[in-house]
C-alpha positions as CSV (number, residue, x, y, z in Angstrom):
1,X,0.0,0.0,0.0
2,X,1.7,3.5,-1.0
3,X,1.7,5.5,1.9
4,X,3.9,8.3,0.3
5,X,5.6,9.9,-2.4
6,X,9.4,11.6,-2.1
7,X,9.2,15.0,-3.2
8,X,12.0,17.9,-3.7
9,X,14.8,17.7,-1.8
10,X,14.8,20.2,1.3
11,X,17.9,22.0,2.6
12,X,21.4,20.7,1.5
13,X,21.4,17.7,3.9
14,X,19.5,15.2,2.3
15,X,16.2,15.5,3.6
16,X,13.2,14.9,1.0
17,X,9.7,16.4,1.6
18,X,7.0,13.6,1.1
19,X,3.7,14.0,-0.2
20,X,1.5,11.9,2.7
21,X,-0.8,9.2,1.3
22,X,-2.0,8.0,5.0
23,X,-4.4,9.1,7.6
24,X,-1.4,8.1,10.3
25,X,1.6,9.8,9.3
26,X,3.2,9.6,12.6
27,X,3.0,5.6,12.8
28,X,4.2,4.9,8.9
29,X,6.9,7.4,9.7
30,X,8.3,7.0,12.6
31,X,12.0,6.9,13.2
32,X,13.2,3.1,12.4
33,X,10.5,2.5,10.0
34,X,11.3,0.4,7.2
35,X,9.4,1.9,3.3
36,X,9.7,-0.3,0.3
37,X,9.8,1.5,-3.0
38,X,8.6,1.5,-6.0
39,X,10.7,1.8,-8.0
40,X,12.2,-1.4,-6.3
41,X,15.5,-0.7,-6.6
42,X,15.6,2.4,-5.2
43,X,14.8,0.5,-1.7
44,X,14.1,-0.7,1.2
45,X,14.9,2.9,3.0
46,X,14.9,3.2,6.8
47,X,13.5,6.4,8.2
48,X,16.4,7.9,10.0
49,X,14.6,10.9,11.6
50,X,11.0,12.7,10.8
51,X,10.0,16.4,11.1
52,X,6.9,18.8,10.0
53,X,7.7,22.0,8.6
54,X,5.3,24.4,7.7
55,X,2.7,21.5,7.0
56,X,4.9,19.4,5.2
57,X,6.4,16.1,5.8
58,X,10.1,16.1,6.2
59,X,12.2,12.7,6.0
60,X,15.8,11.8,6.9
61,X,16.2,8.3,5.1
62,X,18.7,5.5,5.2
63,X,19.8,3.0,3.3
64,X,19.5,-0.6,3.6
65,X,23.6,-1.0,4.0
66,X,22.5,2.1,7.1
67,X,24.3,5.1,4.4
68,X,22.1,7.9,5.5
69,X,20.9,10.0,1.8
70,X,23.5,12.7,2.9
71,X,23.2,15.8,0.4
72,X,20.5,17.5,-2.2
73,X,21.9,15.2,-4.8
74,X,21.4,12.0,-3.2
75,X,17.8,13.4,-1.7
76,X,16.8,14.4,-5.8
77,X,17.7,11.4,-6.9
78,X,14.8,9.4,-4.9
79,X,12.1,12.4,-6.2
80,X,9.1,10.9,-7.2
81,X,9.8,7.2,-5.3
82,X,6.9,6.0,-3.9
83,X,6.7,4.6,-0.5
84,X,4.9,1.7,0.3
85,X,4.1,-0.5,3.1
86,X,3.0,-4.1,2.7
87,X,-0.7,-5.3,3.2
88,X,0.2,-7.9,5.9
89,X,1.4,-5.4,8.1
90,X,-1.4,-3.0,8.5
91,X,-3.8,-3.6,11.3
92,X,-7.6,-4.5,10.9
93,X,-9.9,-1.5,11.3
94,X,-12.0,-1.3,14.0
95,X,-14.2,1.0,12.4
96,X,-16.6,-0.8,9.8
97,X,-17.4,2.3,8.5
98,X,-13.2,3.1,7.9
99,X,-11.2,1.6,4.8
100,X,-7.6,1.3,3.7
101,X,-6.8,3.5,0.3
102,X,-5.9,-0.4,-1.4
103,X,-9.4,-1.4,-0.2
104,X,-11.4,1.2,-2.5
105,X,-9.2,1.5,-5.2
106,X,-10.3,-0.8,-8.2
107,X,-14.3,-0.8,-6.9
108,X,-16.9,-0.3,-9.1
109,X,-18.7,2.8,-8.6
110,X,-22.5,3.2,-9.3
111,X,-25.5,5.5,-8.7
112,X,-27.9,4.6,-6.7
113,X,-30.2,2.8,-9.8
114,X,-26.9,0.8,-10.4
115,X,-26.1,2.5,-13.6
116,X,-22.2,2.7,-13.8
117,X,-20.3,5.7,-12.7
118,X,-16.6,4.2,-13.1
119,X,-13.6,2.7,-11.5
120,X,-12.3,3.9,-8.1
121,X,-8.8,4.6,-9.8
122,X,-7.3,6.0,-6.6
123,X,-7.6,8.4,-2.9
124,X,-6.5,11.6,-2.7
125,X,-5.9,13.7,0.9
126,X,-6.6,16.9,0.6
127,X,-8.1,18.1,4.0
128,X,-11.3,15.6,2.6
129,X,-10.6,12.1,1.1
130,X,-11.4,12.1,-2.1
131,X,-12.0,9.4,-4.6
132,X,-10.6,9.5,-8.1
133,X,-12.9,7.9,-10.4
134,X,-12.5,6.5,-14.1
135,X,-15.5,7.3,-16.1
136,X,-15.9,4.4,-18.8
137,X,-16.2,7.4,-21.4
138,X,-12.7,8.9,-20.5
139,X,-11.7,11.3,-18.2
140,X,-11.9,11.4,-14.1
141,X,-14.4,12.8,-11.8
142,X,-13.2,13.4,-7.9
143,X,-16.2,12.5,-5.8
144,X,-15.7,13.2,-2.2
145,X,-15.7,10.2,0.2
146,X,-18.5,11.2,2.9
147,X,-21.9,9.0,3.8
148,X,-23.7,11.7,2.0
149,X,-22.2,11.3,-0.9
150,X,-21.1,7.8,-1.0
151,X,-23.6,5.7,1.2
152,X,-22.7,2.1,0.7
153,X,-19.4,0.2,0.2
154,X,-19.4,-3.2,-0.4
155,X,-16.0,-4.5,-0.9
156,X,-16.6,-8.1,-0.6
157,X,-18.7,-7.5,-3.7
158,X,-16.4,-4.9,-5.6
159,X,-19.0,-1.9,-5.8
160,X,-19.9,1.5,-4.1
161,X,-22.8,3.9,-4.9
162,X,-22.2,7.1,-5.3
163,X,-25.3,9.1,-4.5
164,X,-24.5,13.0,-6.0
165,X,-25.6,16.0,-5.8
166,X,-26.6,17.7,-8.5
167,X,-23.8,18.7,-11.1
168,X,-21.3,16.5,-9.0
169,X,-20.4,14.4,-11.8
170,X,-20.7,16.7,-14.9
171,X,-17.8,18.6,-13.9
């Protein structure tokens, strides 16, 4: 599950800004925390240290030989790397009513009547979840994740109904 993606390099020493793709920043990114990566190669990396700065997620990252990413250089060189924790590891919500980013993504979306909407192609956070959807004509709609909005999710069965408001999905 990507729970990140390196950014621009900060300062001189080798810290990276990440763009946060998890509603628990502080646990996937704590100090000693190991990220896969895709790409693969550029990984395992080891958080080293963790710091917010003006809203934005600051890493320190190591190595899997412990070679701490040092200078701007090293820290531009792993922009755009997505981080990524696996599956197994993440803990069972206690919340029905909660869902992993891995869970929606791929889920048929409908209106109410069962007529398609799309594909859940992704979830964005921006100060609301939002879902990304496909529409089987082309293009994407966002279509914010809230009961009001999207009452059911069914993920044993593959589907969600998006119930808009008027205009939601012509834009």
């Amino acid at each position: 599950m990507v729970v990140g993606r390196i950014g621009r390099p900060h300062g001189v020493r080798g810290q990276v800004t990440v763009e946060v793709r998890t509603d628990d920043p502080d646990l996937r990114f704590a100090p000693g925390s190991v990220l896969l990566t895709e790409p693969a190669p550029r990984g395992p990396l080891t958080v080293e240290a963790a710091r917010w700065h003006s809203g934005t997620l600051l890493l320190t990252l190591a190595r899997t030989d412990g070679t701490v990413v040092a200078d701007r250089e090293e820290a531009d060189a792993l922009r755009n790397t997505q981080l990524l924790v696996p599956v197994a590891e993440l803990p069972p919500l206690e919340d029905p009513e909660s869902f992993y980013d891995h869970q929606l993504v791929g889920l048929a979306a409908e209106l109410p009547d069962g007529t398609p909407v799309g594909t859940v192609t992704a979830v964005r956070h921006e100060g609301t979840e939002l879902l990304v959807v496909r529409r089987p004509e082309g293009g994407e709609v966002l279509v914010p994740f809230v009961t009001a909005i999207v009452p059911t999710v069914d993920v044993a069965a593959g589907r969600l109904v998006v119930d808009p408001p008027e205009g939601l999905l012509d834009l």
